[in-house]
C-alpha positions, 0 to 999 in steps of 0.5 A, a space after each residue: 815268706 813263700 815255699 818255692 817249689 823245685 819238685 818235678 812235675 807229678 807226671 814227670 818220666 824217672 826213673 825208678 830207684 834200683 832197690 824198687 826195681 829189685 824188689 818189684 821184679 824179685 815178686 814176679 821171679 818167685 811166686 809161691 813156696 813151690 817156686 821157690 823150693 824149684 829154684 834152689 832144687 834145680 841150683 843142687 841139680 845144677 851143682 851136680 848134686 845126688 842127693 838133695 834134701 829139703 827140709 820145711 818148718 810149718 809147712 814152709 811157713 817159717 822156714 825152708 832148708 835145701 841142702 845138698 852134696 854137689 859141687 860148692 860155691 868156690 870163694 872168688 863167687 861168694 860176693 855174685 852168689 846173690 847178685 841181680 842177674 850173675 850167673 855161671 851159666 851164660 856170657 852172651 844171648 847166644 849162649 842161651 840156645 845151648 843151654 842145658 843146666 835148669 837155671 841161667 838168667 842168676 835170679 833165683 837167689 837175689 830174687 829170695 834174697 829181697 823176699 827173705 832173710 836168706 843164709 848159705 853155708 857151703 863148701 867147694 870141692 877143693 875147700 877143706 872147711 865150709 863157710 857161712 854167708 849172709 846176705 843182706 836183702 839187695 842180694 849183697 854179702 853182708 857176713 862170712 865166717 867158717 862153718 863146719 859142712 861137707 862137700 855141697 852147699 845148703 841154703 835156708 830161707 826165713 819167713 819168705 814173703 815177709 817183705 810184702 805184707 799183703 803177700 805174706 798175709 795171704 801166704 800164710 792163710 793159705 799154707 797147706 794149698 801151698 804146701 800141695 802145689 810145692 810137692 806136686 812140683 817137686 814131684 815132677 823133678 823126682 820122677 826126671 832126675 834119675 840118679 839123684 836121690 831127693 827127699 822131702 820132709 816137715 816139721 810142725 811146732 817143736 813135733 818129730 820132724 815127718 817124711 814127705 817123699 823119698 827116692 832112692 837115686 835110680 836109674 831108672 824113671 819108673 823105679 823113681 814113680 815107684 818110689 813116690 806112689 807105691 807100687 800100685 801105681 806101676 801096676 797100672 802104667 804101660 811104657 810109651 812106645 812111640 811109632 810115626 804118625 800114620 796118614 789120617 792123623 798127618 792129614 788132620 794136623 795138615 802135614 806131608 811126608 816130604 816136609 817132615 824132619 827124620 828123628 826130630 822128637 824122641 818120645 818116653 815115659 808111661 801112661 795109665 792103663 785105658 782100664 777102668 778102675 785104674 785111672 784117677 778122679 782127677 788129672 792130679 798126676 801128670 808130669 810133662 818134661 821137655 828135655 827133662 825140664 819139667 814143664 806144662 804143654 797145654 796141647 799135648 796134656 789136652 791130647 793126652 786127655 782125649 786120647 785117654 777118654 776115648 778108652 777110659 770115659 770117665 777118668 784121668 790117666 797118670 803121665 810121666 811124659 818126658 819128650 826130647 828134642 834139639 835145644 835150637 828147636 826149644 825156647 825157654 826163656 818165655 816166662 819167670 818160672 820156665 813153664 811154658 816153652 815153645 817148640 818148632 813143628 809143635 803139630 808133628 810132635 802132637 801127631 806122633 804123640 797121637 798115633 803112638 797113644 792110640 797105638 798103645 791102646 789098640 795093641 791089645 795090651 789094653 784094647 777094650 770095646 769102643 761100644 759105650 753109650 755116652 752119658 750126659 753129665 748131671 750138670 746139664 740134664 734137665 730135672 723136672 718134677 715127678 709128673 705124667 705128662 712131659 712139659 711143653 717147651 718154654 715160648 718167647 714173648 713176641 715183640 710188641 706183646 704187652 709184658 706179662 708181669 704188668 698184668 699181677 700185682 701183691 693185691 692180686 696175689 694175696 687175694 689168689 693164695 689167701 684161702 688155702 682151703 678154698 684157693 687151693 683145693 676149692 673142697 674136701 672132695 678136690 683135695 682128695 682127688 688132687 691126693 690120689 691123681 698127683 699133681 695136675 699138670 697145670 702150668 704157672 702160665 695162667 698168671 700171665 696167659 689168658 683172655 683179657 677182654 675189655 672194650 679197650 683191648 679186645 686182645 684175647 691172648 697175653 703173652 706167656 711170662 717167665 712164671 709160664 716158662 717155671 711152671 712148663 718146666 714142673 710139668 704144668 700145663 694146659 689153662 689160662 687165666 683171664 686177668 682183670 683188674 681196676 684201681 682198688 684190686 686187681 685179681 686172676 680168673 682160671 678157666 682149665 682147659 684139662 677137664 682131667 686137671 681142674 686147676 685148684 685157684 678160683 677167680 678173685 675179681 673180674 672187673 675191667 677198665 677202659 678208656 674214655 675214648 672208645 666207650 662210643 664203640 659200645 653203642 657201634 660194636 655189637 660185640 663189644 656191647 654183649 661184652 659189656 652187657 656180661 655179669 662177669 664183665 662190667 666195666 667201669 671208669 677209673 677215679 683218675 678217668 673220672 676228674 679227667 673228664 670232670 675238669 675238662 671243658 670239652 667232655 660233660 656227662 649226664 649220670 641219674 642219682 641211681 646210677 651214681 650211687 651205684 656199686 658198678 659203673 656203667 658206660 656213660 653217654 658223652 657229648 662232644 663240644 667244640 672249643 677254639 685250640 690255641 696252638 704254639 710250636 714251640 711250646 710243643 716242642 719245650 714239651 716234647 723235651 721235657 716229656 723225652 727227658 722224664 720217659 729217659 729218667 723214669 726208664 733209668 729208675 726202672 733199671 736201677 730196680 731191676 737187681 734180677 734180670 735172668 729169665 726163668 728158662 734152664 738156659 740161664 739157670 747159672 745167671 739166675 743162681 749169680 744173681 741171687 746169691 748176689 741179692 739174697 743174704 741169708 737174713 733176709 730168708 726170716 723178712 720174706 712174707 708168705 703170699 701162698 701155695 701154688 699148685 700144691 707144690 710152690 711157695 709165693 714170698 714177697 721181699 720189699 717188692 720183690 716176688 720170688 717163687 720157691 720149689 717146696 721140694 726142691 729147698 726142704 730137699 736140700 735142707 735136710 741133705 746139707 743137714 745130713 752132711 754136717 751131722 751124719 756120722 756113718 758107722 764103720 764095720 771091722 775088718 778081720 784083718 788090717 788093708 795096707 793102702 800103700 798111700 804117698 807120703 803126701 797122701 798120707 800127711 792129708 790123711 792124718 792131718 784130718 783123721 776126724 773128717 775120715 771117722 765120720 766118714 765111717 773110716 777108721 785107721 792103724 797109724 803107725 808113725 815110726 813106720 815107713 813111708 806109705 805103710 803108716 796107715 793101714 784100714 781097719 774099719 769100712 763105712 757101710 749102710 743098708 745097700 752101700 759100701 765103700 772103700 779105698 777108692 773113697 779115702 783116695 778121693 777124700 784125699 784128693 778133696 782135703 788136699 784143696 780144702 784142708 780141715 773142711 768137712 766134705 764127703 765122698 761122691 757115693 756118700 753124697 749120693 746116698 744122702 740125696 737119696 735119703 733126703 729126697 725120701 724124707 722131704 715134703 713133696 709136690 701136691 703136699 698142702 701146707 700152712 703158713 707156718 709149714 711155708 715160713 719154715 721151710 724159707 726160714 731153712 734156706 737160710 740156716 744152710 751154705 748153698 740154697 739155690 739148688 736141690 742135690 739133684 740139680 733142680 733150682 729151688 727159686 727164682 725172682 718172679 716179678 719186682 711189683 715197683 717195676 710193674 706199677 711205673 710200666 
């Protein structure tokens, strides 16, 4: 009996089951805990509602409670309370341009229904006793009974995510993230929404349930900042003053007078002070509302930035922002969360936004000199060794200029570095010169650049190779290199150029090959001859040269018993003899092919070797760090081989076939920082009397949940958790050492840094400082002779710490020099 198969075809269009629907779209509507904590705070607001209260378990992990005192849900509505798309909002699309309430499309709560076990308890104005309702997870009321509650409603959700595993997974691990990004958000509506008490709080475990945030339902948006940062922060804000833009401004966003609508934004709020001192580290605390809904303008948080920095460089201002404007001239109905919003004439507000904030500035209220040197950022300073004089800038190979890398090989390397007394110093009396002078100023192009002399290529200058560019950057300068190799061992001769800086490697092997077809030239070229006559430069016939013309017919040659037992090959006499050539066309061609075919395959060998591909140039640093931290595993740190030392401050290493170069500064500089970093506990120094900090409640969350990372920092607190919201930590203690101090600015920036990386050790920025410059002190420096075991061990090192590639300062600590299988198939 066969199957008959009635299923449709695999690529056939249906379509999709409405519960799929439902659950595909409900994780695009709600995409964190600080979405879905919006979505049931804007449905309080919504229910006009002065006080709303959320309440958390675990962070929002296990559970989320937002109860409030608006208006209920009346029972005719209990069964659409959850429905996909039932809302009170709107009857028809034209309803949406007026719309003024928060929420309007009646997702929120079928949304959280399908990611949730969601609950309501709730009683309308005119019920007398609330009631209970469950809801299954198509949003539908599955269970309703009575339940004691006043005036308002409260809705709970349990385990949100649950129902997406990987989601859920993914929401768990990263909680306490989570957790910031929902009170940043909830701190936007306690700013706007004046007149409305909102509170935040969190329990953990079966512990006492502890405030997150709290306003007290002013009127009044400053006094709501207040009551969320602490008065701190209002002493540092001046109110928005908005004035029409002026005439340059208008040209440069390219308006005119006549075009302008009258009145069209009305502009409010505050903003940092251009002071010093009072801005922020970071733009953590900017609050952006259109008509009072929180919202993210990118253009006018880009200008207020700018405008802010042309007063206060290197800091971020606060902004509570909020603009309002005719809802026919807003769309908001652009993506799920609401966020982003489209506005008519967007470059008149940004004009008017522009000139206000420079008038503000300029006022005198907080004018300060525009006279500032502009500083580059660490990150984009060139950082060179400590040497006399400044390096030449790097050079390109010319087109057509045989590859550098082709000329080195292990056996060449090994030989240069194998003797560190001899190689390196080549005497006692060098050495202590190199000891007293500091480093020569030598570059790492004497690999590459230099004479290669021979019969068969009388080019005298190789191109400069990506070592040259290293080494130009450390300040090496000013020699060449002759290369010259033959089949058995290939070596590098160094003729320094700087009678001042005599480079400290001594040639190895200096013996040169050619081809048979130009040795004729000897006996035409003069030149050539008294080349071939030099001591240094004796020329010889590869083995493989030799069988050539052996086997072949058309070549014999005449050698005496001495010259054939010779050491040193010399130039042979050739006689030509004519043969009969049998020619076929198509033979030629079948060859061609085939000779095409195998250049492409072994052209896509070398590429499958070539993992490292960023030249040695401060312009590719960051894709030299990609590629290593791609390649380079911290095991293989042990399997590298020390070829040697060069220039008494470079350690040669070879992995398989790869050459890497590696800064013996630079990476023992780092070693001991991270060392630093991981150990060092910072002794504090008593305060006479407790400083209040006037911490957030967030703020203050992050500090007591990570109170070991502050001590060894060097900071020790008073933690008072009965008291009152940012008066629960007071500093007793203040880290210093020798010259440095430190102080609250340092908690609020360790704040800032545990809020994204929580229970993760980590240091102020002036901390670092000082460690970079005590394990800058402490490191082996350039022109330091090392041993073996001194070189192995400071490669080992790069591979007991997280971040290898650069030094504290910036400065690369390796880079792949060459790969010896790429060099070998060229």
């Amino acid at each position: 009996m066969t199957d008959v198969c009635t299923s449709e075809p695999a690529g056939a269009i249906r379509a999709i089951d409405k519960h799929s629907v439902h659950r595909i779209c409900s994780g695009q509507v709600v995409l964190s805990l600080a979405t879905a904590v919006k979505e049931l705070v804007e449905n309080s607001i919504d229910a006009g509602a002065t006080n709303v209260e959320v309440k958390l378990k675990e962070c929002g992990a296990e559970q989320i409670e937002v109860s409030d005192n608006g208006r209920g849900v009346e029972e005719a509505n209990f069964e659409g309370l959850a429905l996909k798309h039932h809302t009170s909002k709107l009857r028809d699309f034209s309803d949406l341009i007026h719309v003024e309430t928060f929420g309007f499309r009646g997702e929120a709560l079928s949304s959280l229904c399908a990611l949730s076990d969601l609950s309501v308890i709730t009683c309308h104005e005119s019920s007398q006793i609330g009631t209970k309702l469950l809801f299954d997870h198509k949003g539908h009321l599955v269970q309703q009974s009575p339940c004691p509650r006043q005036q308002g409603t409260t809705v709970t959700l349990q385990q949100l995510f649950y129902t997406l595993p990987v989601r859920h997974k993914e929401f768990q691990r990263n909680i306490k993230k989570e957790f910031a990004k929902m009170i940043h958000v909830l701190q936007a509506y306690c700013i706007v929404s004046t007149g409305v008490r909102i509170t935040c709080s969190n329990q953990t475990g079966q512990g006492k349930r502890s405030a997150v945030l709290s306003t007290g339902g002013s009127q009044s948006m400053r006094d709501n900042i207040g009551a969320i940062f602490g008065p701190k922060q209002m002493q540092s804000l001046l109110p928005f003053r908005q004035v029409s833009p002026s005439e340059n401004i208008m040209e440069e966003y390219g308006l005119k007078d006549g075009d302008l609508p009258k009145q069209l934004f009305t502009l409010s709020g505050f903003v940092s002070t251009g002071d010093h001192g009072v801005g922020r580290s970071a733009s953590d605390r900017q609050f952006f509302f259109i008509n009072s809904r929180p919202c993210d303008p990118v253009k006018v948080s880009k200008l207020v930035n700018e405008v802010y920095h042309m007063y206060n460089r290197h800091q971020y201002p606060f902004v509570a922002l909020n603009i309002a404007v005719a809802s026919d001239c807003v769309d908001v109905n652009v993506t799920p969360d609401k966020r982003q919003i489209f506005l008519q004439e967007e470059k008149l507000l940004l004009a008017i936004l522009k000139s206000s904030l420079i008038n503000m500035y300029e006022a005198g209220v907080n004018k300060m000199s525009l006279n500032y040197t502009p500083t580059v950022s660490s990150a984009s300073k060139e950082v060179h060794l400590p040497v006399e004089d400044k390096a030449e800038p790097a050079e390109t190979n010319q087109p057509g200029t045989p590859s550098p890398k082709s000329t080195m090989n292990l056996a060449a390397l090994k030989a240069a570095f194998s003797n560190q007394n001899s190689a390196l110093s080549g005497s006692k009396s060098s050495t202590e010169k190199a000891s007293k002078s500091g480093p020569s100023q030598k570059t790492l192009q004497c690999f590459f650049k230099g004479s290669v002399k021979s019969p068969v290529q009388p080019r005298r200058e190789a191109a400069k190779g990506s070592l040259g560019v290293w080494a130009e950057l450390h300040g090496f300068r000013n020699e060449r290199v002759s290369v010259r190799e033959n089949d058995s061992e290939r070596g590098l001769a160094v003729e320094s150029q700087d009678p001042q800086h005599p480079v400290s490697f001594k040639p190895v092997v200096e013996n040169v090959t050619h081809d048979s077809s130009v040795s004729q030239n000897l006996h035409e070229d003069p030149e050539l001859q008294a080349e071939a006559r030099s001591p240094v430069e004796d020329s010889v016939i590869i083995p493989e040269a030799k069988r050539a013309r052996r086997d072949d017919p058309c070549f014999t040659a005449e050698r005496t018993p001495d010259t054939a037992s010779s050491t040193t090959d010399v130039p042979v006499c050739l006689q030509r003899r004519t043969v009969p050539l049998h020619f076929c066309l198509q033979a030629l061609a079948a060859g061609m092919k085939r000779l095409q075919q195998q250049q492409r395959r072994q052209a896509a060998d070398r590429l499958c070797y070539r993992r490292f591909r960023a030249n040695i140039s401060p312009g590719e640093n960051q894709r030299a760090e990609d590629e290593l931290r791609r390649e380079i595993s911290k095991d293989m740190f042990k399997e590298m081989e020390i070829i040697g030392q060069f220039n008494l401050g470079f350690i040669i290493t070879k992995l398989n076939s790869d050459i890497f170069m590696i800064d013996q500064h630079a990476t023992d500089e780092k070693y001991n920082f991270e060392m630093l970093q991981q150990h060092t506990v910072l002794q504090g120094q008593r305060l006479i009397v407790p400083q209040k900090l006037h911490l957030t409640a967030v703020s203050e969350n992050v500090l007591l949940e990570n109170v070991e990372i502050f001590q060894k920092n060097g900071f020790e607190f008073l933690i008072d958790e009965d008291a009152q919201v940012m008066e629960r930590v007071k500093l007793v203690s203040l880290p210093t050492s020798r010259n440095w101090t430190f102080g609250p600015a340092d908690i609020e920036e360790l704040i800032f840094m545990l809020s994204d990386s929580p229970g993760v050790m980590c240091r102020p920025s002036r901390v670092r400082q000082m460690f970079a410059s005590r394990a800058c002190r402490k490191s082996v420096m350039i022109g330091t002779a090392l041993s073996v075991s001194e070189m192995k061990k400071l490669v080992i090192h790069m591979g007991e710490i997280e971040h290898p590639w650069n030094c504290p300062h910036g400065r690369p600590t390796m880079r792949h020099l060459a790969n010896l299988e790429i060099i070998s198939q060229g």
